[in-house]
N, C-alpha and C positions, 0 to 999 in steps of 0.2 A: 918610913915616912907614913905617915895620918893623916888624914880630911875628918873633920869632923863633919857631920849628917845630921842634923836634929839630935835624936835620943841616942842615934846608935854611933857609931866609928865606925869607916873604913880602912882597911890598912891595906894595901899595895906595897905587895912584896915584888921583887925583882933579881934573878939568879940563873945566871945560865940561860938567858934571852927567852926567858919565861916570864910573863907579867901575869899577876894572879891578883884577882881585888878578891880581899875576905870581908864579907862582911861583920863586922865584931856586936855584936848586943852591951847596951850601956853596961853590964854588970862585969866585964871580961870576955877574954876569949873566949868561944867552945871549943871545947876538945877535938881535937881533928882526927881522923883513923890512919894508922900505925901504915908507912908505906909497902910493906909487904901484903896487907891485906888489897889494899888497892891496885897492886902488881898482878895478884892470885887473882881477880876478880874481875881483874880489863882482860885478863888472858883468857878465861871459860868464860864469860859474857861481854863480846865486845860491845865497850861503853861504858862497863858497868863500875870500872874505876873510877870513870869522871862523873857518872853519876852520882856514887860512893862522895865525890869530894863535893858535891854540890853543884858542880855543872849539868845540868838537868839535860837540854838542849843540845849539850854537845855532846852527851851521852848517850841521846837516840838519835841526833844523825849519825854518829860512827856505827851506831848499831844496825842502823837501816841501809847503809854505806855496804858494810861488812859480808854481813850477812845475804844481801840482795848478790853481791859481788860473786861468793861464792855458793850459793843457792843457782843462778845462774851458772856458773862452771858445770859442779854436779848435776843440774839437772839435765844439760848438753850431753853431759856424758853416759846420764844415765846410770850415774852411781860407778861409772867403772875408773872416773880420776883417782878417785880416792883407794889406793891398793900400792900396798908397802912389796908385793910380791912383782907387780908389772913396772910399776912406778916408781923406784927407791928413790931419787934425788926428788922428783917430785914432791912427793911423800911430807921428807923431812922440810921442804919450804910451804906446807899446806899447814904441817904442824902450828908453826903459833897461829892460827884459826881460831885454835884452843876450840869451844862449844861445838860451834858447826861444825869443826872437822870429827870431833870424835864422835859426832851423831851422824856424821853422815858417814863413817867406817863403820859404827852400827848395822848401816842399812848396807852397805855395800853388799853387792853381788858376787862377790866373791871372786873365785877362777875363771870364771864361767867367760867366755870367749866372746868381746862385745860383736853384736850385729855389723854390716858392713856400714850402715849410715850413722850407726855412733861414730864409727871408726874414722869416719870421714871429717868430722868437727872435733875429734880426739882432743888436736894439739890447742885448740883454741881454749875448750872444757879445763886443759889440763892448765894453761896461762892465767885462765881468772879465776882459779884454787888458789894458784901459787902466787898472784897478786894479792891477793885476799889474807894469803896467812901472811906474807912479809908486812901488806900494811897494818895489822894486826899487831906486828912487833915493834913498829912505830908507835901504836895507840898505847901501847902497852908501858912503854919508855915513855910518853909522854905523863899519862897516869902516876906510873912512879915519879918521874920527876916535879909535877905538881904538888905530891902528896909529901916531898921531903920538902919542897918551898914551902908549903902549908904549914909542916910540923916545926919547922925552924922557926916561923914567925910568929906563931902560934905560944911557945920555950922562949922568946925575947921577949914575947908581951906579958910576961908572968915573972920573966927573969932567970927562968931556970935555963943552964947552962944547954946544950944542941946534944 
């Protein structure tokens, strides 16, 4: 489907309860970027997928979302959420974080035996890590699935085959 706009076209795509307005320039489509780059890119900078597709806005609140989420974790903890050694199930749901989590296992403290008042907000530090990377994998999936909406509609207004 298409609305015409003055000089340019919009096209509204719709798949998998994703609505997406592209905006199209009178000459053709623009080239859209490849879903895997947008996959790789929402996963190390959350955002940066929808950024990537041209959602500017929704690309720095997921990032200020994200990041603020588990910026706060870590810093309750004081660096000690983040540890594949204390933490194993932890860990692997802080993972899609992607960015922040791997900069902040960077900084992590290591072995080192946290204080008694970390210890004491431990479980809370450790919950909005591991909210933070799950909804991550959310952003992440959405990213993708914008970016193949994109590229399909993108291939029918040109005509070439999906």
């Amino acid at each position: 489907m298409s609305r015409e706009h003055g000089a340019a076209r919009s096209l509204v795509l719709m798949h998998a309860d994703v609505e997406v307005d592209v905006e199209l320039e009178a000459s053709g489509a623009r080239r859209r970027p490849h879903p895997w780059l947008s996959l790789v890119l929402a996963w190390l900078v959350p955002g940066a997928g929808h950024w990537l597709l041209g959602q500017r806005w929704r690309g720095v609140s997921f990032f200020v979302l994200l990041v603020m989420t588990f910026a706060f974790g870590w810093g309750a903890s004081a660096g000690h959420a983040v540890s594949l050694e204390h933490h194993p199930v932890a860990f692997w749901l802080q993972l899609p974080a992607g960015g922040p989590m791997l900069l902040a296992l960077g900084f992590a403290p290591g072995l080192a035996v946290p204080p008694p008042e970390v210890v004491a907000r431990l479980d809370l530090a450790l919950t909005f890590t591991m909210v933070a990377g799950l909804l991550n994998l959310l952003l992440v999936h959405d990213a993708w699935e914008r970016a193949v909406v994109l590229r399909r509609g993108a291939c029918a207004e040109r005509g070439r085959p999906r």
